[in-house]
C-alpha positions as CSV (number, residue, x, y, z in Angstrom):
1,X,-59.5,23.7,-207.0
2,X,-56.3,26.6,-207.5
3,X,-59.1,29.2,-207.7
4,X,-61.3,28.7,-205.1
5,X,-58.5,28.2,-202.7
6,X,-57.4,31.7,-203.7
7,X,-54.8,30.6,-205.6
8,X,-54.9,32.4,-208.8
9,X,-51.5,32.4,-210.6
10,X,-52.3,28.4,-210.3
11,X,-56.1,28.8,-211.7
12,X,-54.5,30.5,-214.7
13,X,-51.5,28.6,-215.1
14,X,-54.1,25.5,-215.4
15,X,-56.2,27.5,-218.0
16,X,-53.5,28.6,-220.3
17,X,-52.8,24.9,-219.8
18,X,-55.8,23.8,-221.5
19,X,-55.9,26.5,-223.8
20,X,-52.6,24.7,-225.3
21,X,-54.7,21.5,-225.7
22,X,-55.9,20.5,-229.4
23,X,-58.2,17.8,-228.0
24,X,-60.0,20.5,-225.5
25,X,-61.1,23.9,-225.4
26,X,-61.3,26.4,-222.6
27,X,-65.4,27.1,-221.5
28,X,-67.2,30.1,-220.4
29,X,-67.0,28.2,-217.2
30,X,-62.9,27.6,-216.8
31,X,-63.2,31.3,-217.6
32,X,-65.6,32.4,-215.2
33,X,-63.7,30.8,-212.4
34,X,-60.6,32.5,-212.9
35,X,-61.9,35.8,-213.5
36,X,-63.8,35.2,-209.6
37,X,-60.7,34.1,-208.4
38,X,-59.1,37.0,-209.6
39,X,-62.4,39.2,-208.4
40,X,-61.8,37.6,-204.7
41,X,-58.3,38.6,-205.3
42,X,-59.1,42.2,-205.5
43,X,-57.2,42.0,-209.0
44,X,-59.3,44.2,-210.9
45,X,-57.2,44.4,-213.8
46,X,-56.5,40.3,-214.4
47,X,-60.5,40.2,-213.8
48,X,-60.7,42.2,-217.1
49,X,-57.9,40.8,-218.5
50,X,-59.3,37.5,-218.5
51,X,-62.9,38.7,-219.7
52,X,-61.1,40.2,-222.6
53,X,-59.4,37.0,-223.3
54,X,-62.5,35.1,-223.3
55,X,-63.9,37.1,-226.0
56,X,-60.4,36.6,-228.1
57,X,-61.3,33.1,-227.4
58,X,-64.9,33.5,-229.5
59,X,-66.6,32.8,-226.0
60,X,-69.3,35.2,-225.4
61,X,-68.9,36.8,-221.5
62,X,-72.2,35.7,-219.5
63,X,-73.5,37.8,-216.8
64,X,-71.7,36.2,-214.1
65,X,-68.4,37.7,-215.7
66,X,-69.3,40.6,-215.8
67,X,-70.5,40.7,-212.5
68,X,-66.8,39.3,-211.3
69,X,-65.1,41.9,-212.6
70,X,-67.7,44.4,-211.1
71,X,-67.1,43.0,-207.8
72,X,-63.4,43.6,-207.9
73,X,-63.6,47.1,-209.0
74,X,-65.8,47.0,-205.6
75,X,-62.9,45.9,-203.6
76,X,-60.8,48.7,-204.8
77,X,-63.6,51.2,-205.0
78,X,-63.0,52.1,-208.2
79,X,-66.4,53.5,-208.7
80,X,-65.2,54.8,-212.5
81,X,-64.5,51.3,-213.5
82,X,-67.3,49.9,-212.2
83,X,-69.9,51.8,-213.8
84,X,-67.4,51.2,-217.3
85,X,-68.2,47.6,-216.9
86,X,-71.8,48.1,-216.2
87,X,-72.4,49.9,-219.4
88,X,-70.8,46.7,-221.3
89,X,-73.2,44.5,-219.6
90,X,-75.5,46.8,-222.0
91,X,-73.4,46.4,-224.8
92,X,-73.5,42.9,-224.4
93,X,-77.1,42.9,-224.8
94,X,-77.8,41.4,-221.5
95,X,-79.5,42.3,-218.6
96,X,-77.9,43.4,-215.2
97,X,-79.4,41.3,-212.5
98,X,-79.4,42.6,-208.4
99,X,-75.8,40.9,-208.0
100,X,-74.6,43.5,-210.5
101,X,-76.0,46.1,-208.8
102,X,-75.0,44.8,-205.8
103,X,-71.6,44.8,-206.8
104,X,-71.2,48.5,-208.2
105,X,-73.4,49.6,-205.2
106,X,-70.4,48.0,-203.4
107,X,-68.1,49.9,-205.0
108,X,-69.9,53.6,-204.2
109,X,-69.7,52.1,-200.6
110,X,-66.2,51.6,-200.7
111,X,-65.7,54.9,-202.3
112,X,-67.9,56.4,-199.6
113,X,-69.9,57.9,-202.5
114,X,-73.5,58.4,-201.7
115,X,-74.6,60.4,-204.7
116,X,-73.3,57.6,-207.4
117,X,-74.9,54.8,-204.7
118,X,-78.6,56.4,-204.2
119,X,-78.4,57.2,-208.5
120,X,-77.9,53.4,-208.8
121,X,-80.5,52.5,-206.5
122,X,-82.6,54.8,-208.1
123,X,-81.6,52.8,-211.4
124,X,-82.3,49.4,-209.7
125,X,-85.9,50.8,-209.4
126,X,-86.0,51.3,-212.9
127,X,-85.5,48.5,-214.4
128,X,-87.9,46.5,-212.1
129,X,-84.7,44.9,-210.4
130,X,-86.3,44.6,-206.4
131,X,-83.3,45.9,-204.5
132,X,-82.1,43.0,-201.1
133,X,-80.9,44.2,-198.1
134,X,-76.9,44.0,-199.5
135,X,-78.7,46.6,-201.5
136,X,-79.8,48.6,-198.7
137,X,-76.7,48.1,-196.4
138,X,-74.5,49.3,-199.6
139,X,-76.2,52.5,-199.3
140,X,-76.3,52.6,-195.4
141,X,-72.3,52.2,-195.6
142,X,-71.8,55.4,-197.5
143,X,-73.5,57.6,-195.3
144,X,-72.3,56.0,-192.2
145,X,-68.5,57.1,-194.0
146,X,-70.2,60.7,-193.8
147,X,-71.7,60.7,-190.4
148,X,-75.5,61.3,-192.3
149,X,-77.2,59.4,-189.5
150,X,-80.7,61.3,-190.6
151,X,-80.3,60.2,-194.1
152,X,-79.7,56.7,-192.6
153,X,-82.9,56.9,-190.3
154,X,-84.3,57.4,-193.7
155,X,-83.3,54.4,-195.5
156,X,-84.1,52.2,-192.4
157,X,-87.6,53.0,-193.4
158,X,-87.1,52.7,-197.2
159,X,-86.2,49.1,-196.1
160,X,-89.3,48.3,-194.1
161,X,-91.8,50.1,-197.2
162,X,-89.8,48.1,-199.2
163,X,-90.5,44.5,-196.6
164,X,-86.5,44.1,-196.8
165,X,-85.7,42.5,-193.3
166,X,-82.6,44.8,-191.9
167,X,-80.1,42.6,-191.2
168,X,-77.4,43.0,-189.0
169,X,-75.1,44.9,-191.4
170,X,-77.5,47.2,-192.0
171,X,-77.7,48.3,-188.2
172,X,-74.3,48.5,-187.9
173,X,-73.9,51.0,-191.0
174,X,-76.6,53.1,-189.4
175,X,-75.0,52.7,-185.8
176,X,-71.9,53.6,-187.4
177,X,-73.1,56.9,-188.6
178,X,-74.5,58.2,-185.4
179,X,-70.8,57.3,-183.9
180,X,-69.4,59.6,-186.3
181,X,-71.9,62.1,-186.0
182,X,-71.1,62.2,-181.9
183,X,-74.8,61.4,-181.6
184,X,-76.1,59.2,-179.0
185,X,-79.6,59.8,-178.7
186,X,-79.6,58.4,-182.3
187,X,-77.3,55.5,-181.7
188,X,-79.4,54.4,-179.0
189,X,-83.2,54.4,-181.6
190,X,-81.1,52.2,-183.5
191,X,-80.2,49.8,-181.1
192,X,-83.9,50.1,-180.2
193,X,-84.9,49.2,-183.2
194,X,-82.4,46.0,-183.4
195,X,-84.6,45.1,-180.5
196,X,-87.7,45.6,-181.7
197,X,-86.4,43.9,-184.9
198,X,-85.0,40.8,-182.6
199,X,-82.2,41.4,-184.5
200,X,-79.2,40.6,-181.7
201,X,-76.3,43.4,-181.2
202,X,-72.7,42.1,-181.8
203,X,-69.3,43.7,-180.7
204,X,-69.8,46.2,-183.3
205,X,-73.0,47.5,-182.4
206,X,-72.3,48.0,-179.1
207,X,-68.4,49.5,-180.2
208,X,-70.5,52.3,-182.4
209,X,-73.1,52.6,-179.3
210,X,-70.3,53.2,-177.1
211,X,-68.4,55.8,-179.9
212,X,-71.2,57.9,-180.2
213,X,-71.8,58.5,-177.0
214,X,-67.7,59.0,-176.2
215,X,-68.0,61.6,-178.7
216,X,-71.3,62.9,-177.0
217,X,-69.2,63.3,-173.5
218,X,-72.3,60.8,-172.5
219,X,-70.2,58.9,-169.7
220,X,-74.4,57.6,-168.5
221,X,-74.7,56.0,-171.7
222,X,-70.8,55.2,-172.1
223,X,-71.4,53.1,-168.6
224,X,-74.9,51.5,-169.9
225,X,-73.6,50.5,-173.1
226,X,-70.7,48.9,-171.4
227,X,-73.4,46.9,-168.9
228,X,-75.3,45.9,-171.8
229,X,-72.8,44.1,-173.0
230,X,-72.3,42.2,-170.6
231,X,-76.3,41.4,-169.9
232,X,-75.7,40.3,-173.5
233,X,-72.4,38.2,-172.8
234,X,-70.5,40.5,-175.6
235,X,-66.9,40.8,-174.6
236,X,-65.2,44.0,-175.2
237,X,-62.5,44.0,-176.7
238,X,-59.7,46.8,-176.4
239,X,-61.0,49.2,-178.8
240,X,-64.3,48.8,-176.8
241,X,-62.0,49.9,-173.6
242,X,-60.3,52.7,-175.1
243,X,-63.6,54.5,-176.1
244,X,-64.5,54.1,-172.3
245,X,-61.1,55.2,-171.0
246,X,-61.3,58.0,-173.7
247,X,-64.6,59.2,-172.4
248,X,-63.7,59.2,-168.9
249,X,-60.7,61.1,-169.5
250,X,-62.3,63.4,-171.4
251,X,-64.8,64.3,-168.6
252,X,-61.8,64.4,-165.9
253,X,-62.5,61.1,-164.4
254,X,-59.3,59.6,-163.6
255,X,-60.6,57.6,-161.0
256,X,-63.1,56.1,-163.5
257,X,-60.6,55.5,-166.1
C-alpha cells in the first residue's frame, strides 16, 4: 500500500521490517514493489540499490526488476545507465521482453538521442521482440526534440508496414517536430493523417499545428488552426494564445493581436 501510493521511504521502511523477521522472509515480490516504487520515483539509484540487495538476499532479480530500474534511468535519461542494466539482463541469463526495450527506448527519448534509440530498435528487431507503438512514439519523441520532421514522416510509415495503430502520442511527437522545424505544410499532413486515422486532435496537436505555422509566419493557417479548434470544442489554453498573438505581431498586425 506505501509503494503504490508513492510513498517509498514507507515501502522500504516495511521491507527492512520484514527482513528483521525470523519467522518470514522478504520475496522477489516485496522486492519488486519497492524497486517500482522507487522507479516511479525517478530514484534511479535506490532502484538499483534495492536490486542489489535482493541478490545479497540469495533472491534471483526477475525480469520485471530489471525492467524497474530501466524505467527509472528513463525518467532521468540516463541513457549510459540504462543500457548498463540492459546488458545485466544478459548476464542474468534472461531474456529482455518489449517493456525493456520500451523502457531504455524511453530513456534515448528523454535524452533526445536518436542514434542510441533507432540502434535499439534495430536491436528489438533482432531478437524477434515485435516493437508496440510506445516503441514507435519513443522514437518519434527524439526526433521531434531535433525538429527531423522527414525522419518522422518516415517512421509514421514504419508503423503502418509494421500494422502498429499510431496512437495519439505518436501524432503529437511527429506534430511536434514540424513545430520545431517552422514547417506547416508538414504539420498540417499530419493532422491529415490523424483524420484519416480517426484518431481525434487534443490541445496539443492543435498547440504544435498552431507553432509550426507561427514559426512559418502562416497567419492563414495560424487563424484555421485556431477555428478548428473550436469546430472541434478544444479550448485554448494561454500558450495556444500566445503562439497566435506571437504570430500576429510578428507579421505587424496589431489590430489582430
Amino acid at each position: 500500500a506505501a509503494a503504490k501510493s508513492g510513498h517509498v521511504s514507507g515501502a522500504e521502511h516495511w521491507l527492512r521490517a520484514l527482513g528483521q523477521r525470523r519467522d518470514l522472509q522478504a520475496s522477489v515480490v516485496n522486492y519488486n514493489t519497492v524497486i517500482d516504487a522507487c522507479a516511479k520515483a525517478g530514484d534511479a539509484d535506490r532502484a538499483a540499490w534495492w536490486l542489489e540487495a535482493m541478490r545479497e538476499g540469495q533472491l534471483a532479480p526477475t525480469i520485471a526488476s530489471f525492467n524497474a530500474v530501466i524505467s527509472s534511468c528513463a525518467l532521468s535519461g540516463s541513457v549510459g545507465e540504462a543500457e548498463r542494466w540492459m546488458a545485466e539482463i544478459e548476464a542474468a541469463r534472461l531474456e529482455p521482453t518489449a517493456t525493456s526495450f520500451n523502457a531504455l527506448l524511453h530513456a534515448c527519448s528523454r535524452a533526445g538521442d536518436f542514434g542510441r534509440a533507432g540502434r535499439w530498435f534495430d536491436e528489438m528487431s533482432r531478437r524477434s521482440v515485435a516493437p508496440d507503438a510506445v516503441s514507435f512514439t519513443c522514437v518519434l519523441d527524439t526526433l521531434a526534440k531535433a525538429g527531423a520532421w522527414s525522419e518522422a514522416f518516415v517512421w509514421l510509415e514504419r508503423m503502418h508496414v509494421a500494422g502498429v495503430a499510431p496512437a495519439l502520442a505518436a501524432f503529437n511527437a511527429a506534430l511536434n517536430a514540424c513545430a520545431k522545424a517552422g514547417d506547416a505544410k508538414a504539420a498540417a499532413e499530419v493532422m491529415r493523417g490523424m483524420s484519416s486515422a480517426r484518431v481525434p486532435p487534443d490541445r496539443i496537436s492543435f498547440a504544435a499545428a498552431l507553432d509550426a505555422a507561427a514559426r512559418a509566419h502562416d497567419t492563414r493557417r495560424v487563424s484555421g488552426w485556431i477555428n478548428a479548434m473550436a469546430q472541434a470544442s478544444v479550448s485554448p489554453d494561454e500558450a495556444c494564445f500566445n503562439v497566435v498573438i506571437g504570430a500576429a505581431v510578428g507579421r505587424g498586425e496589431a489590430d489582430a493581436a
